[in-house]
C-alpha positions in Angstrom: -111.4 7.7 -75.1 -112.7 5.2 -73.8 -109.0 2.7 -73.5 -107.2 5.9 -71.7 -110.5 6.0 -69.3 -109.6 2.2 -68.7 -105.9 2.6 -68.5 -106.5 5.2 -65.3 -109.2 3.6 -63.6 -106.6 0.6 -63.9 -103.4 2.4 -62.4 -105.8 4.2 -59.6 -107.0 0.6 -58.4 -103.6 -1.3 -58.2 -101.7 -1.2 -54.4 -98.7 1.5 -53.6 -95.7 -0.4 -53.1 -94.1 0.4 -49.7 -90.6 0.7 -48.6 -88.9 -1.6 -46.6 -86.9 -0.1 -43.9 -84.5 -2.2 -41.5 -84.3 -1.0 -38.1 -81.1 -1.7 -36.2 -81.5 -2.7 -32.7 -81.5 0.3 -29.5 -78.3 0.5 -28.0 -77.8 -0.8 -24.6 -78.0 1.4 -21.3 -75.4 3.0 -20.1 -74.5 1.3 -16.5 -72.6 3.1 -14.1 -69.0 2.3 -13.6 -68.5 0.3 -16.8 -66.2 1.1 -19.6 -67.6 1.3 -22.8 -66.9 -1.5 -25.4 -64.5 -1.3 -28.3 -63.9 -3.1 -31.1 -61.5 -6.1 -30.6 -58.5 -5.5 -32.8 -57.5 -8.2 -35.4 -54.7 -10.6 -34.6 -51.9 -11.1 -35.7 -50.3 -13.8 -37.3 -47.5 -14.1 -34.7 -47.0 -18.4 -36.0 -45.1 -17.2 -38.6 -41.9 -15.4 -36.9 -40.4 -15.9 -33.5 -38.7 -12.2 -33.0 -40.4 -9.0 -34.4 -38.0 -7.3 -37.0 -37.2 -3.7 -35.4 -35.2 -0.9 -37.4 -32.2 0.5 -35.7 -32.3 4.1 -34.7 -28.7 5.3 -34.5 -29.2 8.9 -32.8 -27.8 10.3 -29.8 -28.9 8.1 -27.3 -30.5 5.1 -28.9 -29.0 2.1 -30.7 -24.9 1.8 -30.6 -22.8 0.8 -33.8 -21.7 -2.9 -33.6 -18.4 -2.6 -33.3 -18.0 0.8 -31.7 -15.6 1.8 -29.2 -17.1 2.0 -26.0 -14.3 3.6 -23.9 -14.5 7.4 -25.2 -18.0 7.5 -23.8 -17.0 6.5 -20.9 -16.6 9.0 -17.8 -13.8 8.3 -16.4 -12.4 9.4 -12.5 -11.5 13.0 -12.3 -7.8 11.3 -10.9 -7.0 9.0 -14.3 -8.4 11.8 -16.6 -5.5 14.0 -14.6 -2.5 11.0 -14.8 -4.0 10.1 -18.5 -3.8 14.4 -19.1 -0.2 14.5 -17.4 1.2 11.2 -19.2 0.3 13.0 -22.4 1.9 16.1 -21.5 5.2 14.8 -20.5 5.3 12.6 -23.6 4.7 15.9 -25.7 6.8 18.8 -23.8 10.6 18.8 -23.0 10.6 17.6 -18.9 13.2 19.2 -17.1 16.1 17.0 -15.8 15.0 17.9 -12.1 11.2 16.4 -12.6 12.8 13.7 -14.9 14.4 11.6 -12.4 11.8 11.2 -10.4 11.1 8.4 -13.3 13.9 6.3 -12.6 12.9 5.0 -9.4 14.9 2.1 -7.0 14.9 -1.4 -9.3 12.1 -4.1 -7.9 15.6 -6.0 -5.7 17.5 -3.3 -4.2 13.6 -1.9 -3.0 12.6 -4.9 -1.4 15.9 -5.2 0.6 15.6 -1.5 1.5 12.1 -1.3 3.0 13.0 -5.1 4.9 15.4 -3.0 6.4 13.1 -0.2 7.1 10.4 -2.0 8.1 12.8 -2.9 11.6 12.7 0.7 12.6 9.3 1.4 11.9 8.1 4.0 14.8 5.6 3.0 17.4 1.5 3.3 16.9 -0.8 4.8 19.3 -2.2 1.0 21.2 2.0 0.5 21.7 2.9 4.3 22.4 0.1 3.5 25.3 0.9 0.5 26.1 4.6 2.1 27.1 3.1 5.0 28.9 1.0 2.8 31.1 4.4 0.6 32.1 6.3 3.3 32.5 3.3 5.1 34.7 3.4 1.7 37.2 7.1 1.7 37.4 6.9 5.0 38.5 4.7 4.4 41.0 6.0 1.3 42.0 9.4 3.1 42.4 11.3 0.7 40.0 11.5 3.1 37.3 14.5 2.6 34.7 15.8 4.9 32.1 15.6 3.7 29.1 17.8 4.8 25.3 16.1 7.0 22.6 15.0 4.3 20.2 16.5 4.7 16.5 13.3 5.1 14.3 12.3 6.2 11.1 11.5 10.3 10.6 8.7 11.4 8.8 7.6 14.9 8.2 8.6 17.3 5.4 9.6 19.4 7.6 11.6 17.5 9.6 13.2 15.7 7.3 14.3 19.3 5.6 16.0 20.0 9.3 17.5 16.6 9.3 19.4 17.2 6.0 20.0 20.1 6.7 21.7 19.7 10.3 23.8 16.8 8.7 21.6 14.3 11.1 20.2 11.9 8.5 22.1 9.6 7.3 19.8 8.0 4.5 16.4 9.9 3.2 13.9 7.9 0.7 11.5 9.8 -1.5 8.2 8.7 -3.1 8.5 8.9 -6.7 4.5 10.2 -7.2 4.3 12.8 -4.8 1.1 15.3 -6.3 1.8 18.0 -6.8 5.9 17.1 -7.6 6.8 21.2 -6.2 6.6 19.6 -2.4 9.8 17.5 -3.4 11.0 18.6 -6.0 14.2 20.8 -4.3 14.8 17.7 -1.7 17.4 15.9 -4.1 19.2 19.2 -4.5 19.3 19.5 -1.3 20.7 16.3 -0.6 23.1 16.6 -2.6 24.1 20.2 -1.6 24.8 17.8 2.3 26.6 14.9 0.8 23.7 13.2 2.1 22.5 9.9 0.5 19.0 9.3 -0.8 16.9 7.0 -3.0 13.2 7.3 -4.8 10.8 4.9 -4.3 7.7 3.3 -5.5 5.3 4.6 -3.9 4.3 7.2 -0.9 1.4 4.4 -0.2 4.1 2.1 0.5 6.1 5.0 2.9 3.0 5.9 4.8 2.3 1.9 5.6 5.8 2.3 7.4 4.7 5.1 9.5 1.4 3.8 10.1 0.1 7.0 7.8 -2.0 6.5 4.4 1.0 8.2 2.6 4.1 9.9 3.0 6.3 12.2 1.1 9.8 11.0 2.3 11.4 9.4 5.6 15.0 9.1 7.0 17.2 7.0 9.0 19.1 9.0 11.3 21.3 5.6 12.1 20.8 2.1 12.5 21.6 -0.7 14.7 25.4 -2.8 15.1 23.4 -5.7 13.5 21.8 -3.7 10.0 25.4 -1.6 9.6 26.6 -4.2 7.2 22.8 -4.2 5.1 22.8 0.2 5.6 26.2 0.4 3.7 25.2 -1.6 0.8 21.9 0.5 0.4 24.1 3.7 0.7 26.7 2.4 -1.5 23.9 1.4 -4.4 22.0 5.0 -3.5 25.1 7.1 -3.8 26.1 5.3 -7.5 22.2 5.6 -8.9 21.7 8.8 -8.2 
């Protein structure tokens, strides 16, 4: 009895332990206007490569194919998906003989001696149609007025051209060989022919409407020609009357 008397006056006289806690340090105050601190992300090791390694997406509308043909993404003009469109189609159908020959156009020597000649009958533009008027106005008044000859120029004008032939009044007619749509020409050689009348197609109505001071033209016609282009005229009707 008298050790288990001494064991427990022994444990009741010996110190509790305590337990250490660690207190972490109060948070700072919150200062108007300031952003809030975040944790600084690790860097990385950037020593090592110079380029970042990226994988290609190939989906609609992100990475191309190396070696990929660009040119059926491209949108094209509405006027060469039409000419691309109608190339196709006269390669593929049977072209009649009448829309056919408007293919076989004046060769690149007999053309270039045609339009020098045409280019010498070219018709008046509006400064020089002025310029005439005004003259003519002073001579009147002045009471020196002179009466001058019809000048021989070219005729332009579907319409007037179609009157020309047929009245038997032109004597040579060209025809541009891209006229669009081809129905607004496509009777004229016919036509032509039906008068015994001489005619040609040409590269290109751009190049007609420069001689007429237009930005194209259809056809024009020489209703005659000077003493001194008679020999140059005969030669161009000879070649037009042989090609077509």
């Amino acid at each position: 009895s008298y050790s288990r008397g001494f064991s427990f006056a022994a444990a009741s006289t010996m110190p509790k332990a305590t337990k250490s806690k660690s207190k972490q340090p109060a948070p700072a105050p919150f200062i108007p206007g300031s952003k809030p601190t975040q944790a600084a992300a690790p860097k990385k090791d950037t020593s090592a490569v110079l380029f970042d390694s990226r994988k290609l997406n190939f989906g609609i509308g992100q990475s191309l194919k190396k070696g990929l043909d660009l040119s059926r993404y491209v949108k094209w003009p509405r006027y060469v998906r039409l000419q691309r469109q109608r190339k196709i189609l006269y390669q593929r159908l049977k072209v009649p003989p009448s829309i056919a020959q408007f293919t076989n156009a004046l060769d690149k020597n007999n053309a270039t001696s045609l339009f020098k000649l045409l280019h010498k009958y070219r018709p008046e533009d509006k400064a020089e149609k002025a310029a005439r008027l005004k003259a003519a106005g002073e001579a009147k008044a002045a009471g020196t007025e002179t009466k001058t000859k019809k000048p021989v120029v070219l005729k332009y004008g579907l319409n007037h051209i179609t009157s020309l032939v047929e009245n038997n009044k032109a004597k040579l007619v060209v025809i541009a060989h891209d006229v669009d749509p081809i129905e607004l020409v496509l009777w004229l050689p016919a036509l032509c022919r039906k008068r015994n009348v001489p005619y040609v197609i040409v590269k290109s109505k751009s190049r007609l409407g420069q001689l007429v001071h237009k930005k194209t033209a259809t056809a024009v016609a020489l209703t005659g020609v000077r003493a001194e282009d008679e020999h140059d005229f005969a030669q161009l009707v000879q070649v037009a009357r042989t090609s077509y």
